[in-house]
N, CA, C and O atoms as a GROMACS GRO file, in nm:
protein
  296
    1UNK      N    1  12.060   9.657  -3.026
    1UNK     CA    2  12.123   9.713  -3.145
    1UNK      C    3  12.235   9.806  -3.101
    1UNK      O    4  12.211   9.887  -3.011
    2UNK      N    5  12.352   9.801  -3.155
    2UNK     CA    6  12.482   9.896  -3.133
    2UNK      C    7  12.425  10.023  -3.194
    2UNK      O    8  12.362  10.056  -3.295
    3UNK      N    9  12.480  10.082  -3.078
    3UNK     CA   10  12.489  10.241  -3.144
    3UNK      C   11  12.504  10.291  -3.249
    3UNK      O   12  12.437  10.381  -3.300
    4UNK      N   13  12.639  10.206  -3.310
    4UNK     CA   14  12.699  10.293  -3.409
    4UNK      C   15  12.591  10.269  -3.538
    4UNK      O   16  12.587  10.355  -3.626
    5UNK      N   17  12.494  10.136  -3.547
    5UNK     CA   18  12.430  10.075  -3.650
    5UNK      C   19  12.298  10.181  -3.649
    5UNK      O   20  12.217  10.215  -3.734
    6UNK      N   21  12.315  10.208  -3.535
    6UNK     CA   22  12.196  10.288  -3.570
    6UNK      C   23  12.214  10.439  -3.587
    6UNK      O   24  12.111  10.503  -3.606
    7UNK      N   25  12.310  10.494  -3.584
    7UNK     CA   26  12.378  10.574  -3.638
    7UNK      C   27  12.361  10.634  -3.767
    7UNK      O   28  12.326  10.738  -3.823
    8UNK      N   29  12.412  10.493  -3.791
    8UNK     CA   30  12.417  10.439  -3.988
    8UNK      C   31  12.268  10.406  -4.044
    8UNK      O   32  12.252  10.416  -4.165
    9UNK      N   33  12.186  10.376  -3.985
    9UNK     CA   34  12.055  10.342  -4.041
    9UNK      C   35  12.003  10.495  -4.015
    9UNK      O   36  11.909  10.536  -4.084
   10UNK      N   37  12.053  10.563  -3.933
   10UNK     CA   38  11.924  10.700  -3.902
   10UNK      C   39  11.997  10.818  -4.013
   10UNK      O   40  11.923  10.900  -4.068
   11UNK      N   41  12.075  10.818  -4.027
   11UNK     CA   42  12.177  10.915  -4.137
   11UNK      C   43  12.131  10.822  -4.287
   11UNK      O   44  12.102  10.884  -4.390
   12UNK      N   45  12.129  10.706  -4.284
   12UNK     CA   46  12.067  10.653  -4.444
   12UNK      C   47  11.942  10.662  -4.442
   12UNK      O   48  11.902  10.640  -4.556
   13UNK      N   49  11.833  10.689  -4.353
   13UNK     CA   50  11.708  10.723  -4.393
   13UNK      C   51  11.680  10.876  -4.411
   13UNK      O   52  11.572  10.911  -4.457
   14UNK      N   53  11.800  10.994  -4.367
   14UNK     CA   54  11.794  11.140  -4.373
   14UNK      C   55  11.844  11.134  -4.477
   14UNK      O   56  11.813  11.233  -4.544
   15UNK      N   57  11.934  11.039  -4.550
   15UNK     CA   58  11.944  11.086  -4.675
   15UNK      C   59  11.864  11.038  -4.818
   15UNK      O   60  11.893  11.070  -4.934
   16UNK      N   61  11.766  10.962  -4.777
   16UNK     CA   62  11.639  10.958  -4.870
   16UNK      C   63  11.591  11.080  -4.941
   16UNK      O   64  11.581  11.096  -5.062
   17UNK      N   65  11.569  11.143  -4.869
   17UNK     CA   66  11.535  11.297  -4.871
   17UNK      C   67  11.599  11.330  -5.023
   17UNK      O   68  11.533  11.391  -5.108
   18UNK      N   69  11.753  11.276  -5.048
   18UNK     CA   70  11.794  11.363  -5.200
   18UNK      C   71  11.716  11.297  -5.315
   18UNK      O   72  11.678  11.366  -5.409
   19UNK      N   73  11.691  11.158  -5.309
   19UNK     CA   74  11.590  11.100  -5.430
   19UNK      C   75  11.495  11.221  -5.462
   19UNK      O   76  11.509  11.279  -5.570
   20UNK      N   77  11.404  11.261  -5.377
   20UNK     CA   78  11.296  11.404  -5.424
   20UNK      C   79  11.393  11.479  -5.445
   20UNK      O   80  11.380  11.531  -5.556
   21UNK      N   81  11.497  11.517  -5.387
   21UNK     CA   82  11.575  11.670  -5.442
   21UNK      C   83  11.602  11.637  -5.600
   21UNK      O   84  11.592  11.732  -5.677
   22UNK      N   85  11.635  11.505  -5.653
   22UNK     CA   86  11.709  11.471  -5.754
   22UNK      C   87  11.579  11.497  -5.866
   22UNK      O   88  11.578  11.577  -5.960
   23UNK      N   89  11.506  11.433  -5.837
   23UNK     CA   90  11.347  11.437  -5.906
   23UNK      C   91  11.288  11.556  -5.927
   23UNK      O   92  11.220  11.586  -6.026
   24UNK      N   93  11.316  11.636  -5.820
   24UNK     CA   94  11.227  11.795  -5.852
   24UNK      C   95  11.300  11.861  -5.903
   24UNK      O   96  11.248  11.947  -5.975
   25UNK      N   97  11.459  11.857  -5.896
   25UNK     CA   98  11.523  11.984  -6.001
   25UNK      C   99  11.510  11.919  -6.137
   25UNK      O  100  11.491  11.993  -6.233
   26UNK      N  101  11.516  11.801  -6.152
   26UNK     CA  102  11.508  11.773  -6.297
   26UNK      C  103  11.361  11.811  -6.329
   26UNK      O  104  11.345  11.861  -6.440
   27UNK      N  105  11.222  11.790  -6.229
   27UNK     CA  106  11.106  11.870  -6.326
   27UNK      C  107  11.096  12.029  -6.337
   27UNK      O  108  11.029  12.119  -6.389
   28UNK      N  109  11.204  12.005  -6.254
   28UNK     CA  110  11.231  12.235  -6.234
   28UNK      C  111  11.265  12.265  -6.388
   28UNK      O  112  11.194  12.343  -6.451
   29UNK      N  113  11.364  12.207  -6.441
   29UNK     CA  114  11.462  12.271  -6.510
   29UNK      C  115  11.378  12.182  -6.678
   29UNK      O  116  11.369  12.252  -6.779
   30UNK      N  117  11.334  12.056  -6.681
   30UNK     CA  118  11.211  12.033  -6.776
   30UNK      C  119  11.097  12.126  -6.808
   30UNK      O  120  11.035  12.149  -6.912
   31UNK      N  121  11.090  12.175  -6.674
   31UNK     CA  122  10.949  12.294  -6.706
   31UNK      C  123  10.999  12.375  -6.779
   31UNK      O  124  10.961  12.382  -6.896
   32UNK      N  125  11.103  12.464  -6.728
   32UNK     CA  126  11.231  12.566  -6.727
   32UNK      C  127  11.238  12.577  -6.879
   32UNK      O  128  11.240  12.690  -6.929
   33UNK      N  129  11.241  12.478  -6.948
   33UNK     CA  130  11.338  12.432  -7.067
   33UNK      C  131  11.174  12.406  -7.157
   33UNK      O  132  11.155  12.449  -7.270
   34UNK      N  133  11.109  12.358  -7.108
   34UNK     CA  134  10.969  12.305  -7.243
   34UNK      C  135  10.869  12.460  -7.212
   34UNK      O  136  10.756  12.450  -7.262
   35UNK      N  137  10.886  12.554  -7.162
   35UNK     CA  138  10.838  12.725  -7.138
   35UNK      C  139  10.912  12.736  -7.207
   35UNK      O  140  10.890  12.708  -7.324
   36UNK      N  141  11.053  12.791  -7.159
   36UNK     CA  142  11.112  12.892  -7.291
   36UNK      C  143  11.132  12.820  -7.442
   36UNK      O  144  11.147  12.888  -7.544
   37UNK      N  145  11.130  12.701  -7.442
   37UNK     CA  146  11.081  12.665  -7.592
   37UNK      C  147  10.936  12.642  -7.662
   37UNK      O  148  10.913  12.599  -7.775
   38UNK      N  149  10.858  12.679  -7.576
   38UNK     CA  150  10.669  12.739  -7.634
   38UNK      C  151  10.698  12.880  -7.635
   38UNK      O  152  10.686  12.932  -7.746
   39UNK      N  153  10.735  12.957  -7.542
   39UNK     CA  154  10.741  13.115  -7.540
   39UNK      C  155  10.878  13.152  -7.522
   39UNK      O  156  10.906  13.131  -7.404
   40UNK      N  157  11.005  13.210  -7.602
   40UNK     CA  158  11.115  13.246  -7.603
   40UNK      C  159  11.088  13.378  -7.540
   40UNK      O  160  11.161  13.408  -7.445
   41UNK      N  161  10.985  13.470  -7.578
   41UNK     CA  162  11.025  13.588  -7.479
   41UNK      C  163  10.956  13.597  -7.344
   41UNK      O  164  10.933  13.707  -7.293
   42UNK      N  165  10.918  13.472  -7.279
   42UNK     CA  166  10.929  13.469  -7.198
   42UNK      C  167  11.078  13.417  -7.084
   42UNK      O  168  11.081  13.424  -6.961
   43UNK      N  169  11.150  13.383  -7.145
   43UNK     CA  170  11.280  13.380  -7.085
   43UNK      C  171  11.360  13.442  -6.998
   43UNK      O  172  11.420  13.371  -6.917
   44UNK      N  173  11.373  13.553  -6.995
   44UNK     CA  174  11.398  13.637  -6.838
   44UNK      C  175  11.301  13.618  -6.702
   44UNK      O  176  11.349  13.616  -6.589
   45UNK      N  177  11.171  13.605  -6.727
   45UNK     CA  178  11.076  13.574  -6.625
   45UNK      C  179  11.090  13.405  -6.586
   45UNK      O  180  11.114  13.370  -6.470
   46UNK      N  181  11.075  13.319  -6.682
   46UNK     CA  182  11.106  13.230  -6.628
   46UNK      C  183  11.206  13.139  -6.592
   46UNK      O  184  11.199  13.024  -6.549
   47UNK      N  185  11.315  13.223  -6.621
   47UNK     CA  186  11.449  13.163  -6.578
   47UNK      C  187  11.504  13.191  -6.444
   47UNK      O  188  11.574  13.120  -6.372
   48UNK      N  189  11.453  13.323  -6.425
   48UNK     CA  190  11.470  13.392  -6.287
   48UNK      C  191  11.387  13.282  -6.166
   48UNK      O  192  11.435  13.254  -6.056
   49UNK      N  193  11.271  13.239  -6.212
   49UNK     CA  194  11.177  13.162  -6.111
   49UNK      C  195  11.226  12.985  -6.094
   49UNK      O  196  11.209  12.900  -6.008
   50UNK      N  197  11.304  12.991  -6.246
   50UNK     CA  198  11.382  12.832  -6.215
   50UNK      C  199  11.471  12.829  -6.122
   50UNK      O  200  11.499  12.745  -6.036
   51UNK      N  201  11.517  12.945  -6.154
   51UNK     CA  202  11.713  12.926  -6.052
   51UNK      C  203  11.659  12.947  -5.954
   51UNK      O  204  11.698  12.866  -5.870
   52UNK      N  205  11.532  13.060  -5.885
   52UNK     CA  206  11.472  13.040  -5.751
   52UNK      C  207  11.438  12.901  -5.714
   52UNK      O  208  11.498  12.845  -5.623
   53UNK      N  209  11.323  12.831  -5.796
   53UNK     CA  210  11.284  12.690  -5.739
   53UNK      C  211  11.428  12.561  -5.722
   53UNK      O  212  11.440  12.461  -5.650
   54UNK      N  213  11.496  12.609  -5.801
   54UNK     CA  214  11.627  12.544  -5.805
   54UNK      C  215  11.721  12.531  -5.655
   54UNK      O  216  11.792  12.444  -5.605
   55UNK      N  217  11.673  12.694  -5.612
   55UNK     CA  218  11.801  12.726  -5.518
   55UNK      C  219  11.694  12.652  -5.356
   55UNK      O  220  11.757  12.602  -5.263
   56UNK      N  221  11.601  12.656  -5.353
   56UNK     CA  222  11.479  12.651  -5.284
   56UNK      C  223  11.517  12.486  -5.247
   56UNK      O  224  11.544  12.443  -5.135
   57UNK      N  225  11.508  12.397  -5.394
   57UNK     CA  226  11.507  12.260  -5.349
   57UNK      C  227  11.603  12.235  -5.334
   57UNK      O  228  11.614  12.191  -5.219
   58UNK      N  229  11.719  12.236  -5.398
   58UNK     CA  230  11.855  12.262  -5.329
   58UNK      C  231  11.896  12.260  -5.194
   58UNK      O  232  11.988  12.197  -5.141
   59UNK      N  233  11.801  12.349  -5.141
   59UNK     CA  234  11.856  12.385  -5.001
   59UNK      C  235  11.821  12.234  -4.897
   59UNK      O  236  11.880  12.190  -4.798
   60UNK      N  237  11.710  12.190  -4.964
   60UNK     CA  238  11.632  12.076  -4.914
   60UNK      C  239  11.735  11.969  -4.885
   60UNK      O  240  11.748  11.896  -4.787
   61UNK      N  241  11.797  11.979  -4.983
   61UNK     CA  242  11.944  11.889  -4.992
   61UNK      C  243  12.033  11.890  -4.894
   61UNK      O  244  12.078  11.794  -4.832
   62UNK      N  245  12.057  12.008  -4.883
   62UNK     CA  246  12.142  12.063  -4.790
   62UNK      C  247  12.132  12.051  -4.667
   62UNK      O  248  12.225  11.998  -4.605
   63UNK      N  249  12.005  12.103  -4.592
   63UNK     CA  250  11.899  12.036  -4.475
   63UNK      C  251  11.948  11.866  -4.481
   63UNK      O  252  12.030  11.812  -4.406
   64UNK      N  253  11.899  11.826  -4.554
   64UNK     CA  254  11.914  11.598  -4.541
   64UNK      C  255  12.084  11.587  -4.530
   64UNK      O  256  12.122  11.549  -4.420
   65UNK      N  257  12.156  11.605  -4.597
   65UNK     CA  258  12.317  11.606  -4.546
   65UNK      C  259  12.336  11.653  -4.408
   65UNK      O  260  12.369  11.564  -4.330
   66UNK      N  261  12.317  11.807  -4.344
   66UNK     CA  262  12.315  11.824  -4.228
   66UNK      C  263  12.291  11.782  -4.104
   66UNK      O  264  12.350  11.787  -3.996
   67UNK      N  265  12.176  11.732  -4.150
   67UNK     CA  266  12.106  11.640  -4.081
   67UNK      C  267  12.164  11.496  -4.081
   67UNK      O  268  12.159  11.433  -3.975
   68UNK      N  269  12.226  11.432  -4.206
   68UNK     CA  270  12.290  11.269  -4.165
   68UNK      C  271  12.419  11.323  -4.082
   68UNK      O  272  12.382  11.315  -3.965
   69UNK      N  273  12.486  11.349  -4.082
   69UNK     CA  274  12.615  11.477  -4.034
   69UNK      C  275  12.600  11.449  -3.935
   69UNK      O  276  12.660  11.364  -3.870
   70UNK      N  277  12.482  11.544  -3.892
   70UNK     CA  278  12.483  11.536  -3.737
   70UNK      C  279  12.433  11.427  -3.671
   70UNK      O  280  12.462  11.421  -3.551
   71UNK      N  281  12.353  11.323  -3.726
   71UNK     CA  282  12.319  11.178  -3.700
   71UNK      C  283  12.486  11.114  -3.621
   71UNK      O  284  12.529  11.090  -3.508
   72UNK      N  285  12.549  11.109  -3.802
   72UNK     CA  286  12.641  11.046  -3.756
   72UNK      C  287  12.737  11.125  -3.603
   72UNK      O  288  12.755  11.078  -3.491
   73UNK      N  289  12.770  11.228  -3.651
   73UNK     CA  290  12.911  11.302  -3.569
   73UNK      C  291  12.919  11.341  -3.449
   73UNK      O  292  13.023  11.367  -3.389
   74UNK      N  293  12.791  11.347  -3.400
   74UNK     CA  294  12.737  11.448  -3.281
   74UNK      C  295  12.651  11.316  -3.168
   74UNK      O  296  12.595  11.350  -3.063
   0.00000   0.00000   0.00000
């Protein structure tokens, strides 16, 4: 197998990884959203803990790009 193919296959399996990133902020921000519409004054508490779990899986994202990046470039 050429290098470069595997390159390309090891950077497309690090970026699997965003399917769950894509999946968990949308149940982040569903939770986020079906809370403050059962309890409105709960809204400062749990908005603060979305944009945390938000920024958290996010980063996860960020990690799997880095990581195909350096697959490919390095």
């Amino acid at each position: 197998m050429d290098l470069a193919a595997a390159r390309y296959i090891g950077a497309g399996i690090a970026v699997i990884a965003l399917a769950g990133v894509g999946v968990g902020i949308g149940n982040i921000f569903a939770a986020m959203v079906s809370a403050i519409g059962r309890n409105p004054a709960a809204r400062p508490h749990v908005f603060g803990l979305g944009i945390l779990g938000f920024a958290l899986t996010e980063a996860v994202a960020l990690y799997a790009l880095v990581i195909a990046f350096i697959i490919l470039f390095v």
